[in-house]
LOKOLPA-979548 format. One line per 4 residues: number of its first residue (from 1); their letters; for each residue x, y, z of N, C-alpha, C. Coordinates in steps of 0.1 Angstrom, whole numbers, always signed. Layout:
N
NUM> a> X,Y,Z,X,Y,Z,X,Y,Z  ... .
This chain:
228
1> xxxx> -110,-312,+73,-114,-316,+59,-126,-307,+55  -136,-305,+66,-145,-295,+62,-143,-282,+61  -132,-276,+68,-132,-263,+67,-127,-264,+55  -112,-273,+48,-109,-266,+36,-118,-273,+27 .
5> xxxx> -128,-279,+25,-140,-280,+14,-146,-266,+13  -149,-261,+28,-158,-244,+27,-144,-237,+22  -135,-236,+27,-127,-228,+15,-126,-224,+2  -124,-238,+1,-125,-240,-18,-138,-237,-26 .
9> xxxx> -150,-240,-17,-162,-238,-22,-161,-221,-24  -157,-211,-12,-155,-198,-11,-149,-198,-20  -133,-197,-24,-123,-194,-32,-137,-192,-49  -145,-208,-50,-150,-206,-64,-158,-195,-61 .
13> xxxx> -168,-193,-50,-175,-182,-49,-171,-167,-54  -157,-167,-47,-150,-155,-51,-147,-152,-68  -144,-163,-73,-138,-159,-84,-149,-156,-95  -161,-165,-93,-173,-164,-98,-175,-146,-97 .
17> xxxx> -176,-143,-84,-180,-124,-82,-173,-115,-88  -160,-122,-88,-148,-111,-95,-152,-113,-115  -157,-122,-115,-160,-126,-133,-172,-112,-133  -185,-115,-125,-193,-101,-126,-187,-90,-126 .
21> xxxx> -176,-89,-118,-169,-73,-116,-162,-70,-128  -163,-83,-135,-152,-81,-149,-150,-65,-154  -165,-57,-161,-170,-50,-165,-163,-37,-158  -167,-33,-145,-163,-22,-134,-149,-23,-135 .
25> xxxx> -139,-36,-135,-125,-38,-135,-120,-30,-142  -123,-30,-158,-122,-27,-168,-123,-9,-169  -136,+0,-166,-134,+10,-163,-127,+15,-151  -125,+5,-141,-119,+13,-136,-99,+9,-134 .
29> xxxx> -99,+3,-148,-81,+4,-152,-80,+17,-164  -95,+17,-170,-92,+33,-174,-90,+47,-167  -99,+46,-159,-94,+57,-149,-80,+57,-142  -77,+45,-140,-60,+45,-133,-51,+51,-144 .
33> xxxx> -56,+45,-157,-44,+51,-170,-47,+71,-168  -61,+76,-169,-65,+88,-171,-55,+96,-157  -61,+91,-145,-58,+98,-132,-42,+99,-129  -33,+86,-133,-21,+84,-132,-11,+94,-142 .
37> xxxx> -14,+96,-154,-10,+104,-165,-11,+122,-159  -27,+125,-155,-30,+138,-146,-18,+138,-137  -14,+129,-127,-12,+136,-117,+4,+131,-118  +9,+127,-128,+21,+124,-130,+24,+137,-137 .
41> xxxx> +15,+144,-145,+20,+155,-152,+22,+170,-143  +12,+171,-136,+8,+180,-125,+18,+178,-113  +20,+167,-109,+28,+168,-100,+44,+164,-102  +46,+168,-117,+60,+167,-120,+73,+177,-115 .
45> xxxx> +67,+189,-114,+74,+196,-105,+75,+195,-86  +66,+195,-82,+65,+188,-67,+81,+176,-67  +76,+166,-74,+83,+154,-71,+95,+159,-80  +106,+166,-87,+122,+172,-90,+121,+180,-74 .
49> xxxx> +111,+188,-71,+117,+197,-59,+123,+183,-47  +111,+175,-44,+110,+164,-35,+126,+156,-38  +127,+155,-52,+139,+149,-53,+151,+153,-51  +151,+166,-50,+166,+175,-46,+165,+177,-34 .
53> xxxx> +154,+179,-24,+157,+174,-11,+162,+161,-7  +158,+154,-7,+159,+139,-9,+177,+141,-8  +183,+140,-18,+197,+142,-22,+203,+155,-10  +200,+162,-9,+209,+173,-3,+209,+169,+10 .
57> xxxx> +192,+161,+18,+196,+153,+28,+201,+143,+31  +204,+136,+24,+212,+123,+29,+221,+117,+13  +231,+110,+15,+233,+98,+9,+223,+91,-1  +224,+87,-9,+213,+74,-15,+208,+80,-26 .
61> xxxx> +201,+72,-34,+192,+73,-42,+179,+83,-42  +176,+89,-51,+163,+96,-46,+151,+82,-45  +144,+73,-57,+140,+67,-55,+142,+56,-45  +128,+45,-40,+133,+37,-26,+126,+24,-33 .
65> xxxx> +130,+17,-43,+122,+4,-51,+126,-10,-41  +113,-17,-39,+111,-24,-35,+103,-39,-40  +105,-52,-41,+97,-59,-45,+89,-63,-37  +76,-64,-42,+61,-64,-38,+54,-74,-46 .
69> xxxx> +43,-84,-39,+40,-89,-46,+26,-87,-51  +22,-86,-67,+6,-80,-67,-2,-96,-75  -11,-85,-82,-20,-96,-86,-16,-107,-91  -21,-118,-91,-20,-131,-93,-2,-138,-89 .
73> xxxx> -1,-131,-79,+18,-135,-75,+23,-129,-83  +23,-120,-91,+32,-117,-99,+43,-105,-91  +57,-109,-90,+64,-96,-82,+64,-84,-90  +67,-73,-85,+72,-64,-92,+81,-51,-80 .
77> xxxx> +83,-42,-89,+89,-32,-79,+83,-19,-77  +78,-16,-61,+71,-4,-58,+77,+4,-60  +75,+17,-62,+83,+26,-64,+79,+39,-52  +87,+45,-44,+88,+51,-37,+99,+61,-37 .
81> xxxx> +98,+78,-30,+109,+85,-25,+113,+82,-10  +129,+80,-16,+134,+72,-3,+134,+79,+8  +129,+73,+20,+129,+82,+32,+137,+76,+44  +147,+67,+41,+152,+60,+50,+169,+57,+45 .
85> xxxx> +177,+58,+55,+192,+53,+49,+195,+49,+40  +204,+46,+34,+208,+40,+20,+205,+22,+30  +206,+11,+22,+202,-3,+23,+197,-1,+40  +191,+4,+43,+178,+3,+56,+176,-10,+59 .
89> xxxx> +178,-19,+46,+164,-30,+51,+179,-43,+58  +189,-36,+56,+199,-45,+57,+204,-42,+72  +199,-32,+80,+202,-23,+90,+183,-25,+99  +178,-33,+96,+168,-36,+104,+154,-47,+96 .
93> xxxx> +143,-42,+104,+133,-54,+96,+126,-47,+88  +115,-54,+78,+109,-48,+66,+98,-39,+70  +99,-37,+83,+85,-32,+90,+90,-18,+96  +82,-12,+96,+89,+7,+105,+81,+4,+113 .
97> xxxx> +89,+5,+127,+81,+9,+137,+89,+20,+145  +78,+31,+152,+81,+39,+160,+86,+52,+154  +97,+56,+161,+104,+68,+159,+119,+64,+154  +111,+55,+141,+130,+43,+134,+137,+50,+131 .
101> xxxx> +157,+50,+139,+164,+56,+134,+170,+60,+120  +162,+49,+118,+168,+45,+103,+159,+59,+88  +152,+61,+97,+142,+76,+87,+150,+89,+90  +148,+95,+75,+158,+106,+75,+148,+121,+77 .
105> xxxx> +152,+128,+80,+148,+147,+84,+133,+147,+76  +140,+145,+61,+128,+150,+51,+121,+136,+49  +127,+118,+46,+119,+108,+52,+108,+113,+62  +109,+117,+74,+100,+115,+83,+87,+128,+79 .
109> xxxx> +93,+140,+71,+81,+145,+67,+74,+137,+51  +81,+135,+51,+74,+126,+33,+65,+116,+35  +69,+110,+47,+62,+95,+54,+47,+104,+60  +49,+114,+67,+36,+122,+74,+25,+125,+61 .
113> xxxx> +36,+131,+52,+21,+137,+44,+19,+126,+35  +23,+116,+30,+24,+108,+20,+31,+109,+9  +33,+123,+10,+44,+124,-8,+57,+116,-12  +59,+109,-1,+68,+97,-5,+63,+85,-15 .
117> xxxx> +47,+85,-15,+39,+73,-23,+39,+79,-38  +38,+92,-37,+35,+98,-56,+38,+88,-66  +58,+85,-62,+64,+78,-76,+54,+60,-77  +44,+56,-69,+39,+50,-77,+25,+54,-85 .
121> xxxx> +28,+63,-83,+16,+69,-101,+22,+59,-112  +36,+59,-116,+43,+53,-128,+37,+38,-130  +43,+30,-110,+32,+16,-113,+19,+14,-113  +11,+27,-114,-3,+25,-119,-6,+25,-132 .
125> xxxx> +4,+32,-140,+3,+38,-153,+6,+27,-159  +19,+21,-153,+21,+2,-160,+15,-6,-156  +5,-5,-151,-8,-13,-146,-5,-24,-137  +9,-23,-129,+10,-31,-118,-1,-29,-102 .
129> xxxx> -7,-15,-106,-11,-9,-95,-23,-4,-98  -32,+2,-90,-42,+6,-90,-42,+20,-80  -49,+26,-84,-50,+42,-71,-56,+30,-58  -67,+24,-64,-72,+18,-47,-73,+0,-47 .
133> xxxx> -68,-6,-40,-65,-18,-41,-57,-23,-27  -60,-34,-21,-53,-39,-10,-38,-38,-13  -34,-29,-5,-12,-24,-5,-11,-39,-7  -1,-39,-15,+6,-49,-19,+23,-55,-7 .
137> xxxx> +20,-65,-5,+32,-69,+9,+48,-72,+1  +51,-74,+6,+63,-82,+4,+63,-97,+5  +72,-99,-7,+72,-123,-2,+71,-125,+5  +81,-120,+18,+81,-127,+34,+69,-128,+38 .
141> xxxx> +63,-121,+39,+48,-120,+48,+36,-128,+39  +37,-127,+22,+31,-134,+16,+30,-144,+16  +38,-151,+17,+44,-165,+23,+36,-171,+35  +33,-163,+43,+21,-168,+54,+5,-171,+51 .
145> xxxx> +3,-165,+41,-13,-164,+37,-18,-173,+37  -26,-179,+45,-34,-192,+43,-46,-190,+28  -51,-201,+26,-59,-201,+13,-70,-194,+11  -72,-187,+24,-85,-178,+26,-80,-161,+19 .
149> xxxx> -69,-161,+27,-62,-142,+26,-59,-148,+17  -53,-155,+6,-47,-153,-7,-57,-149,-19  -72,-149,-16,-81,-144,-28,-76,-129,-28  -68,-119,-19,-68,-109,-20,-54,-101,-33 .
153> xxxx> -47,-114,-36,-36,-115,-46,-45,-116,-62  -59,-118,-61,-64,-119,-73,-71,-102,-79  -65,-92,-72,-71,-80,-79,-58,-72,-77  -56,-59,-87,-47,-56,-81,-44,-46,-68 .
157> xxxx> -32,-46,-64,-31,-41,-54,-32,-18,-56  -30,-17,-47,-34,-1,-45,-27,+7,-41  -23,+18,-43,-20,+32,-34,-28,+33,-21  -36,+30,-21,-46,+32,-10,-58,+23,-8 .
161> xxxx> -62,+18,+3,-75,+11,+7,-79,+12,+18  -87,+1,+23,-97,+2,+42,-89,+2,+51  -75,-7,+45,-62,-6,+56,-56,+1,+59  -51,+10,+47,-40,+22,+49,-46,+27,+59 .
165> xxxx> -60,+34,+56,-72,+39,+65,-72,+36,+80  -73,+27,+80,-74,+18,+97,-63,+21,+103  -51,+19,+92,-37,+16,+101,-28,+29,+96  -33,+40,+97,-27,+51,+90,-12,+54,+99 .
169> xxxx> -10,+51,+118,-2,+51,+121,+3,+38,+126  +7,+34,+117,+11,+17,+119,+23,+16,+124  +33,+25,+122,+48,+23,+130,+42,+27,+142  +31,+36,+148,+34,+40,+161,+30,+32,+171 .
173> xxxx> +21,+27,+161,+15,+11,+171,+23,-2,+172  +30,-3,+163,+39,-14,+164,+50,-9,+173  +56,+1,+171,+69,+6,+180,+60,+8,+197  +46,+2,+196,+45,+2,+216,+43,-15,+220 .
177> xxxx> +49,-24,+206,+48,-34,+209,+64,-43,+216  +64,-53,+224,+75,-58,+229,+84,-63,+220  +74,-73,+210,+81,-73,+200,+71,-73,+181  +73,-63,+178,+71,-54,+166,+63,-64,+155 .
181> xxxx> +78,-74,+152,+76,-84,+141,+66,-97,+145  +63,-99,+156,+54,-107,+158,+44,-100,+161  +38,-91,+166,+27,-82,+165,+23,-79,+152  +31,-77,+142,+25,-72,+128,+19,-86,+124 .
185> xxxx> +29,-99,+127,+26,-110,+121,+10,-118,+126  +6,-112,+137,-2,-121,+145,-12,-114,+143  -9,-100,+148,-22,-90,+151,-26,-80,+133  -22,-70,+132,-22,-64,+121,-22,-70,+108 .
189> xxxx> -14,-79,+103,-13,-88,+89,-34,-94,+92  -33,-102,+98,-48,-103,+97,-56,-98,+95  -59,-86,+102,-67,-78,+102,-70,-68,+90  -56,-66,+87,-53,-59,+75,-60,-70,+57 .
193> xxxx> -56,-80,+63,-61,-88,+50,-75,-88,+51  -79,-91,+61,-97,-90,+66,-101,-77,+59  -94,-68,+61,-102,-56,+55,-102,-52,+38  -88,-58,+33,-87,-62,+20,-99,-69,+16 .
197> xxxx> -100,-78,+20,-114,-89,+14,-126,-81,+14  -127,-74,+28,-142,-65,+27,-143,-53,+16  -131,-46,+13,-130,-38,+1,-132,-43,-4  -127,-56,-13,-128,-63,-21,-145,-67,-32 .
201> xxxx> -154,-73,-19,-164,-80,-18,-177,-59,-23  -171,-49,-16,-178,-36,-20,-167,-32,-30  -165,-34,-38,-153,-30,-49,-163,-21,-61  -158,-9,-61,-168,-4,-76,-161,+12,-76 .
205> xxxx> -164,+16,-91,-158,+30,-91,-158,+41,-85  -172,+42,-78,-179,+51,-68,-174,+47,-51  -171,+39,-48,-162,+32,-37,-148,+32,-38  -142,+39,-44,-131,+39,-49,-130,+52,-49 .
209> xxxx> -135,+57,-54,-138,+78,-51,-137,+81,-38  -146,+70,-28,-151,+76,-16,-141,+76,-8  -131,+61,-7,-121,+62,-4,-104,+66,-3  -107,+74,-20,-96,+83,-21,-95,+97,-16 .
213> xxxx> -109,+99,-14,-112,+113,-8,-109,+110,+5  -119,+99,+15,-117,+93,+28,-98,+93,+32  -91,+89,+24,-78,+86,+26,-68,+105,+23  -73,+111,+15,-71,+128,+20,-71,+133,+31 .
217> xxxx> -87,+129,+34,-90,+138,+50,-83,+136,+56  -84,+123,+60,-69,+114,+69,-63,+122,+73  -51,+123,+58,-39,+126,+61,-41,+142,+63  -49,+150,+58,-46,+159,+66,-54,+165,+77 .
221> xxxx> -60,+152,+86,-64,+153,+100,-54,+152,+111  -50,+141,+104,-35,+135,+105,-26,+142,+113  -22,+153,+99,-15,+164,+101,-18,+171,+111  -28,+179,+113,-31,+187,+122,-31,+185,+133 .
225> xxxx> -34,+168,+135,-33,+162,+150,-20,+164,+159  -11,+163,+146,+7,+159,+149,+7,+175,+150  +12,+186,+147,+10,+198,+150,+8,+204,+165  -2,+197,+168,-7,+204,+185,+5,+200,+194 .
């Protein structure tokens, strides 16, 4: 009974901080409209080339839409270039782990460098998304959230945050688990929400820069690692 009293006392705490953030929120859904528009226009050529690969490699769709759930429950659909078989999710679980058969030639480089994420510029631009914001899950797993991880459903979610960061190779670690779906469920899902809340709690527009730059290096340290 006491812990969920300190819950709920939290939860008001929380929403009280996010009322301060109001202001910073606000500039920074202008920048998502400014930055999303840039790099939808600039990278409109990249993403036709991306998409005739896409097609000449495999079967399917070029796009890979998924429903995700963002701010305040509301679902919607991610938008991604497909890098996996046509109905994938029907041919295994909502999770990649390893070296999944189910990822295609040009999938598995799209997945490396990120350019599989671009097409959601569009859901930032319709304001389902944000450049930086706790990745948005799927039902199934949302469905677990106890009353604590669910304050992370009250901003919106992101292309990028502390998680992507942490867990940049997340299939390779789950594919050395026995079993995958219960390791994501027990170990990773937590953790990953823990670090949602910590973004959360340092949330501002200059923290948001640091980590989109931070989430670059990454990927192309990333890169270079995989290379050797």
């Amino acid at each position: 009974m006491e812990s969920q009293t300190n819950i709920k006392e939290f939860n008001r705490e929380f929403d009280r901080y996010l009322e301060k953030k109001r202001g910073q929120l606000i500039v920074k859904r202008i920048i998502d409209i400014v930055l999303s528009i840039i790099g939808i226009v600039v990278m409109a050529i990249p993403m036709i080339i991306i998409s005739i690969a896409i097609k000449l490699n495999s079967k399917g769709p070029v796009l890979f839409r998924q429903e995700r759930v963002g701010k305040d429950f509301k679902h919607f659909k991610i938008n991604k270039f497909r890098t996996m078989v046509t109905d994938a999710e029907k041919k295994g679980m909502q999770i990649t782990v390893g070296k999944d058969s189910r990822i295609t030639s040009v999938g598995n480089f799209l997945r490396k460098s990120k350019l599989d994420e671009f097409p959601q510029l569009f859901n930032v631009l319709f304001g389902e998304m944000s450049f930086v914001g706790p990745r948005p899950e799927v039902p199934k797993y949302v469905e677990l959230y106890d009353d604590y991880q669910k304050n992370v459903l009250k901003v919106k979610p992101g292309i990028t945050d502390l998680a992507s960061i942490e867990y940049r190779d997340e299939s390779t670690v789950l594919g050395q688990s026995e079993d995958p779906e219960k390791a994501y469920i027990e170990e990773v899902l937590p953790t990953k929400l823990e670090l949602n809340m910590k973004y959360i709690k340092k949330m501002s527009v200059f923290y948001d820069f640091y980590l989109i730059m931070k989430t670059l290096l990454r990927i192309v340290s990333f890169e270079r690692i995989d290379e050797r």
